[in-house]
C-alpha positions as CSV (number, residue, x, y, z in Angstrom):
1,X,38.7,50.7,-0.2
2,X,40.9,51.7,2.9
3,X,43.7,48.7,4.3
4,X,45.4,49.1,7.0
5,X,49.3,48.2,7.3
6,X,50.6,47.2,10.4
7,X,54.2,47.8,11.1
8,X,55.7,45.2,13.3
9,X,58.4,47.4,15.6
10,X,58.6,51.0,17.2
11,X,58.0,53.3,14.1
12,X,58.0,57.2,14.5
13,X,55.2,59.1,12.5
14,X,57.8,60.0,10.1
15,X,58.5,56.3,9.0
16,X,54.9,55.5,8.9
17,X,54.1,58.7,6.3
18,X,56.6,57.0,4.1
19,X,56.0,53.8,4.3
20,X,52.5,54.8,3.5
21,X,53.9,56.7,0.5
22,X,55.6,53.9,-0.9
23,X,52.9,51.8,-0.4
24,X,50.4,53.9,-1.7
25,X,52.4,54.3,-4.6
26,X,50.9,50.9,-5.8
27,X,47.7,50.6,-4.5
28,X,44.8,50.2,-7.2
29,X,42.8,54.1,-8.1
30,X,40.8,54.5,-5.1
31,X,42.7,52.5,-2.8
32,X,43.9,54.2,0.4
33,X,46.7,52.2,2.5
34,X,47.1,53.2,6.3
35,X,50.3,52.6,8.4
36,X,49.9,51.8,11.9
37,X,53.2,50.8,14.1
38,X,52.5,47.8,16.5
39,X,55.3,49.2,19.5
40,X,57.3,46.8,21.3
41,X,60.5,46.7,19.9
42,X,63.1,48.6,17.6
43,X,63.2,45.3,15.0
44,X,62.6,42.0,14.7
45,X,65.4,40.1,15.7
46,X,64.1,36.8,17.5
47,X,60.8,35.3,18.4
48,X,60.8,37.2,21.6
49,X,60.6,39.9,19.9
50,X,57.6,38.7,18.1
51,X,56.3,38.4,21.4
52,X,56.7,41.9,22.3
53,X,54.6,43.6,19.1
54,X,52.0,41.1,19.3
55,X,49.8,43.0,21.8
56,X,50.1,46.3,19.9
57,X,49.9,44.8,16.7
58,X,46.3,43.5,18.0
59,X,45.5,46.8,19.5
60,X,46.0,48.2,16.5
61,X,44.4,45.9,14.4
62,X,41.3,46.6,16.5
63,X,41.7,50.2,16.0
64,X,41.6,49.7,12.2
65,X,38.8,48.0,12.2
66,X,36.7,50.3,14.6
67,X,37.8,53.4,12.2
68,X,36.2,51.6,9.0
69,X,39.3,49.7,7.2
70,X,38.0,46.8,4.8
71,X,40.7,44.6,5.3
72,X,44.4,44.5,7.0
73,X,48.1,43.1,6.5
74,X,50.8,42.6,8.8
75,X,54.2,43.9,7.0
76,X,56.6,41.1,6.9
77,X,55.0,38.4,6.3
């Protein structure tokens, strides 16, 4: 099974490799957990900034789904 993790903010591809890792760390044997940062914003701080990750955290959402992932979260929430 392959989930995909979207990370609400502006994460570098360093971040997303360990948030991966630590997430990965306990997913079920034969799970595989993806990160993908939604852009917009440093952190969530107000609903604006809510706002602002919500069209990447689609995009990416979208992207997940085209490359094959059974199912998606939103970390955060």
């Amino acid at each position: 099974m392959k989930l995909a993790v979207i990370l609400p903010g502006d994460y570098d591809e360093e971040l997303c490799e360990q948030k991966e890792k630590y997430l990965n760390h306990f997913a079920s044997v034969g799970t595989q957990i993806k990160a993908f940062p939604s852009g917009g914003t440093k952190s969530i701080g107000s609903l604006i900034d809510f706002v602002l990750i919500a069209p990447g955290a689609v995009e990416q959402a979208i992207k997940a789904e085209k490359a094959g992932f059974d199912g998606l979260a939103l970390q955060g929430t």
